[in-house]
Kinemage of the C-alpha trace (Angstrom):
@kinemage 1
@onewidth
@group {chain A} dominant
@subgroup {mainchain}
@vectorlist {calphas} color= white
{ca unk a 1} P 0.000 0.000 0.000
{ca unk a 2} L 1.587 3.260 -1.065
{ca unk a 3} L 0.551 6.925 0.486
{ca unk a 4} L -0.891 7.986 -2.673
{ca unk a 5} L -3.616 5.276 -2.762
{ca unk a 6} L -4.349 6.628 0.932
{ca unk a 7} L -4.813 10.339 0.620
{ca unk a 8} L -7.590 9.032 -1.739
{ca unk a 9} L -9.780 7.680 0.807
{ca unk a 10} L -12.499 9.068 2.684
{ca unk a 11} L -11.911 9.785 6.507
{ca unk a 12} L -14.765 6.346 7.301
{ca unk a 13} L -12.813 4.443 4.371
{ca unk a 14} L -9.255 5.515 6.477
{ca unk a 15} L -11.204 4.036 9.853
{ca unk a 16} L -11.912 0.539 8.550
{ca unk a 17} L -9.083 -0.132 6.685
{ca unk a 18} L -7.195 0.730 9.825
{ca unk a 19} L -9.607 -1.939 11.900
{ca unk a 20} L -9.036 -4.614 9.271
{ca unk a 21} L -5.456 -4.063 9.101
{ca unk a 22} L -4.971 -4.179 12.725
{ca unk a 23} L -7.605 -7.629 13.226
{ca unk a 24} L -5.012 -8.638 10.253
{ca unk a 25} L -2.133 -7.976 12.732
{ca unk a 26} L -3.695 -9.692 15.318
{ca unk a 27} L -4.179 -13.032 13.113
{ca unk a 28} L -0.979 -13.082 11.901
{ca unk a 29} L 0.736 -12.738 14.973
{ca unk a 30} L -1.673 -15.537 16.298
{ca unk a 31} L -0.336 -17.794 13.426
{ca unk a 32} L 3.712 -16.759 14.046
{ca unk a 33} L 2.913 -17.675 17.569
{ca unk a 34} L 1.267 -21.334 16.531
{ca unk a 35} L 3.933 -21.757 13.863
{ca unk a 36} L 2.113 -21.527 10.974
{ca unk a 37} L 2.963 -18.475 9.347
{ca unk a 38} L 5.428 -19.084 6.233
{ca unk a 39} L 6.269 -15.577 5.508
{ca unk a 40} L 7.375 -13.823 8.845
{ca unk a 41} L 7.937 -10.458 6.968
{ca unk a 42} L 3.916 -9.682 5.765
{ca unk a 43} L 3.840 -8.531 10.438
{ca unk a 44} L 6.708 -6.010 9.094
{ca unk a 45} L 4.168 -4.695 6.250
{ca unk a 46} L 1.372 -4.697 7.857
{ca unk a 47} L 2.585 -2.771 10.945
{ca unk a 48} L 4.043 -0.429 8.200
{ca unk a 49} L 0.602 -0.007 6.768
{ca unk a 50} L -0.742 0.783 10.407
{ca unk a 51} L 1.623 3.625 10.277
{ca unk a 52} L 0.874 4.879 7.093
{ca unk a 53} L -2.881 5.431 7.455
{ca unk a 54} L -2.208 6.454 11.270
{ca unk a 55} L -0.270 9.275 9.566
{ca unk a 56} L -2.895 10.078 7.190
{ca unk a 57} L -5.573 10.180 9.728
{ca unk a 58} L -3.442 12.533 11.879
{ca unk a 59} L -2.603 15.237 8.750
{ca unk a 60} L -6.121 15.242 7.994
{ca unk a 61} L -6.717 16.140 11.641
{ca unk a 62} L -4.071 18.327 11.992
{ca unk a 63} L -5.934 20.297 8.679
């Protein structure tokens, strides 16, 4: 997910893609835990994609 793709989102769009990615967080880390997770790296990216729209929804509050 790239910041460009973000800024064109709607403030409710921003919301619950942030609430999937972070249930997406959760399940993955569930899975690394268990053992079953082949690709350790997708946590990385999908805390990184937290950040990103957590930094989009805090410029467009900061507006």
């Amino acid at each position: 997910m790239k910041g460009n793709e973000l800024k064109g989102l709607t403030q409710v769009e921003l919301e619950k893609k942030l609430q999937d990615l972070k249930s997406e967080l959760f399940n993955l880390r569930f899975r690394h835990a268990s053992g079953q997770l082949e690709n350790p790296v997708s946590i990385r990216t999908c805390k990184r994609d937290i950040a990103r729209v957590n930094t989009e929804l805090r410029a467009r509050k900061a507006k």
